[in-house]
Backbone as JSON Lines, residues from 0, in Angstrom:
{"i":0,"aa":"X","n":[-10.64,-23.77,-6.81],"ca":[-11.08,-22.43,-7.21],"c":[-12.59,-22.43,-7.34]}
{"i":1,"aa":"X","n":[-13.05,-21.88,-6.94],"ca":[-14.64,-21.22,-7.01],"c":[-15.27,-20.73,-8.6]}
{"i":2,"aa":"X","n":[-16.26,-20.75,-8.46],"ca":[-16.99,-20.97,-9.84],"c":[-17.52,-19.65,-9.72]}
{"i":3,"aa":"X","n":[-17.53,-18.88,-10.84],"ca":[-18.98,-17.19,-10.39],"c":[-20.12,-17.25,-9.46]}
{"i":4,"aa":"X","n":[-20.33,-18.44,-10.07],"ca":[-21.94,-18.11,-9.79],"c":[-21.54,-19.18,-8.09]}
{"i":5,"aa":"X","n":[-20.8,-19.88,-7.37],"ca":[-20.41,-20.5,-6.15],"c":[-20.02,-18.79,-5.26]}
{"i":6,"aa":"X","n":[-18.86,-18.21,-5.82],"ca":[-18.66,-16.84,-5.79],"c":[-19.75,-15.68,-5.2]}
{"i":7,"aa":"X","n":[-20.89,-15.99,-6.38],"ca":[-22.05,-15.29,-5.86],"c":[-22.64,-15.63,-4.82]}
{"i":8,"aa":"X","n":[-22.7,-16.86,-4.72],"ca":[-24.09,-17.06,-3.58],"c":[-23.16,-17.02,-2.09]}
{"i":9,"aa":"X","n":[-22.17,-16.97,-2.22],"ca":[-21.3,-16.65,-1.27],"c":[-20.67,-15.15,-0.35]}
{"i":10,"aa":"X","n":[-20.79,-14.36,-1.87],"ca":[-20.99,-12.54,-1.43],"c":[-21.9,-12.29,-1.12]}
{"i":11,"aa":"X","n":[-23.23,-13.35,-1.55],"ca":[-24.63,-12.43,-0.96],"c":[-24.75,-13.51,0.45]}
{"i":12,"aa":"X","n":[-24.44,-14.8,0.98],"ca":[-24.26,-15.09,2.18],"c":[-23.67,-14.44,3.3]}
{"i":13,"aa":"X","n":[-22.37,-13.8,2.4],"ca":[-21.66,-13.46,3.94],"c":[-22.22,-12.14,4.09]}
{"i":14,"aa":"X","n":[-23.15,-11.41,3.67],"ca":[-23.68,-9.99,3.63],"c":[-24.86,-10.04,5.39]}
{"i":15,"aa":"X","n":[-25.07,-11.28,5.21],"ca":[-25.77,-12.29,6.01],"c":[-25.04,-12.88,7.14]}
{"i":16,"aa":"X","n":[-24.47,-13.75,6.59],"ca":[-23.68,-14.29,8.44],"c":[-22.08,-14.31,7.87]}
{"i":17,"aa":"X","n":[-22.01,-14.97,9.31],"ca":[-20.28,-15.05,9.22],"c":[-19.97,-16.18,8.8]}
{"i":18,"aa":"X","n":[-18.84,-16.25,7.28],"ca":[-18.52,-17.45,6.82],"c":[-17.14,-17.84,7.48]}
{"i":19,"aa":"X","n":[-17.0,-19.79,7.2],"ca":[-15.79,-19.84,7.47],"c":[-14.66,-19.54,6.97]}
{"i":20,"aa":"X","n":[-13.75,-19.29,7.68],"ca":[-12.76,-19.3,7.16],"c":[-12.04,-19.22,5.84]}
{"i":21,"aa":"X","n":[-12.33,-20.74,5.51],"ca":[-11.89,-20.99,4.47],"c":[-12.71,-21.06,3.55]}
{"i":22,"aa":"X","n":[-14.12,-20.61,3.35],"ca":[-14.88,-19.92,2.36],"c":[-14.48,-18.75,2.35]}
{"i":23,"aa":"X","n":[-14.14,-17.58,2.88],"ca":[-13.37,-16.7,2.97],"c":[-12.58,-16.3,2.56]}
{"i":24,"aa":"X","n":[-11.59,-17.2,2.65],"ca":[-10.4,-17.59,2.04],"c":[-10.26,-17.98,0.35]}
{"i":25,"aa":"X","n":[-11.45,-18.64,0.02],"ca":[-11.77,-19.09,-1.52],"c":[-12.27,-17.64,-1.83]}
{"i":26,"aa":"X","n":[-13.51,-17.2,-1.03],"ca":[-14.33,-15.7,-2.33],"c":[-13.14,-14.84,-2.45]}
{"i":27,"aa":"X","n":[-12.48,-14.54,-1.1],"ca":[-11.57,-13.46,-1.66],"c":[-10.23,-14.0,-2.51]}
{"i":28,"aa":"X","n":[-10.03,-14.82,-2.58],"ca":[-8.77,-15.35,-4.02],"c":[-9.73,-15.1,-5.08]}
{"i":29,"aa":"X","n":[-10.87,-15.88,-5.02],"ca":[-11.86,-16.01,-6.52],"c":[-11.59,-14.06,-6.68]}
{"i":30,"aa":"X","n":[-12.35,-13.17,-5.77],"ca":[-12.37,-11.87,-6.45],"c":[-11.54,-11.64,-6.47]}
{"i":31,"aa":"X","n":[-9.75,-11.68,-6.31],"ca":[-8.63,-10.62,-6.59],"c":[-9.11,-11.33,-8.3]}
{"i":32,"aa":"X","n":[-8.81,-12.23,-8.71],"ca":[-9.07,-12.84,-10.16],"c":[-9.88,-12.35,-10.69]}
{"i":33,"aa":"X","n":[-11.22,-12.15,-10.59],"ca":[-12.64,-11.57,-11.5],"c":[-12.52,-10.69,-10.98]}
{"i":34,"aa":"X","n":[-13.1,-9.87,-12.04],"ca":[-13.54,-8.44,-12.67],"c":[-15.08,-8.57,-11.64]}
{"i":35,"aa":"X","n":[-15.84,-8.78,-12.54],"ca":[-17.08,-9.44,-12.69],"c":[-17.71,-9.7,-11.41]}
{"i":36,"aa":"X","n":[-16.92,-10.39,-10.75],"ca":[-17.78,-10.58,-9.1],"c":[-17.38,-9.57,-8.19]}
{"i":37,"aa":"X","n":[-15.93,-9.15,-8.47],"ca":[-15.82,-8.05,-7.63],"c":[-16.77,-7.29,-7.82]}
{"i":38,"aa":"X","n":[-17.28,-6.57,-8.98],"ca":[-18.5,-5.8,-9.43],"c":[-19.29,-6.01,-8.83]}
{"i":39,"aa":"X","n":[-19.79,-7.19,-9.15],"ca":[-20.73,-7.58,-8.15],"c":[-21.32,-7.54,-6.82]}
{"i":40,"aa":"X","n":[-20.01,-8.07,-6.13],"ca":[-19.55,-7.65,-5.03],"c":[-20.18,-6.04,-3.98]}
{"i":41,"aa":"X","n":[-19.19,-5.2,-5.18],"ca":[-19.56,-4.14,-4.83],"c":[-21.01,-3.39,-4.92]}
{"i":42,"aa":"X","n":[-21.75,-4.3,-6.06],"ca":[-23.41,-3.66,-6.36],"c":[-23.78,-3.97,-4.88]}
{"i":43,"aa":"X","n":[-23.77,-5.23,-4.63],"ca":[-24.53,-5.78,-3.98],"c":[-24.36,-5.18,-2.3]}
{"i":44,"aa":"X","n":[-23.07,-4.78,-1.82],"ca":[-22.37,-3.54,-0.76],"c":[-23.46,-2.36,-1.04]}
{"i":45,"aa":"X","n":[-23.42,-2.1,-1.85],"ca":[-24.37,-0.48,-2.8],"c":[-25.81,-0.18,-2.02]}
{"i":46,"aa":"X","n":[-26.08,-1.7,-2.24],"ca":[-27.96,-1.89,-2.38],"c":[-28.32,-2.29,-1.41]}
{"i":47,"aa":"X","n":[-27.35,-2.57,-0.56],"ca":[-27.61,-3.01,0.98],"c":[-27.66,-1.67,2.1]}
{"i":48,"aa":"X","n":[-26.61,-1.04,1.55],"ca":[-26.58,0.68,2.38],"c":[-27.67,1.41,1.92]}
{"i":49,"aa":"X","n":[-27.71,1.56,0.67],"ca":[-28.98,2.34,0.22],"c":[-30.55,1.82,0.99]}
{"i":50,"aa":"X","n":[-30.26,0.36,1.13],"ca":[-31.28,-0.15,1.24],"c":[-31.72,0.77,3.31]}
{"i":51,"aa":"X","n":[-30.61,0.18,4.09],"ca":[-30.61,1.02,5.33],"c":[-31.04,2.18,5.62]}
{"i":52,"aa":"X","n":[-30.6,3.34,4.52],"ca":[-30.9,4.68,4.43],"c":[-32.02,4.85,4.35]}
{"i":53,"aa":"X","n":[-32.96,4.26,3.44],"ca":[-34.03,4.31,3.54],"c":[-35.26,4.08,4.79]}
{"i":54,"aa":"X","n":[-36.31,4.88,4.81],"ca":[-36.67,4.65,5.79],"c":[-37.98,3.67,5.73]}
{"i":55,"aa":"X","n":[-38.08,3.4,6.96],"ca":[-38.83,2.51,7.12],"c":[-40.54,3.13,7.55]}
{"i":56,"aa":"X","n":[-41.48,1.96,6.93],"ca":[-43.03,2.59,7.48],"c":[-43.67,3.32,8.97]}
């Protein structure tokens, strides 16, 4: 089982590239379980679109 903060650096990786498998396989068991990273999760989904919308110089 995955640790939060293993959890974390793992939702903000795959935001980034494609993980394997079976890291995959660990974040999403770890989030059906936590509250907390799913949250997370989802900020971090949030601030990435917002971030797109915005325009550029």
């Amino acid at each position: 089982m995955l640790t939060c903060q293993e959890a974390s650096l793992l939702v903000s990786r795959g935001l980034d590239e494609s993980l394997p498998w079976s890291r995959r396989l660990a974040l999403h068991m770890h989030l059906v379980l936590c509250d907390a990273c799913r949250r997370y999760a989802g900020q971090l989904r949030w601030i990435r679109a917002a971030a797109r919308r915005f325009p550029g110089p």
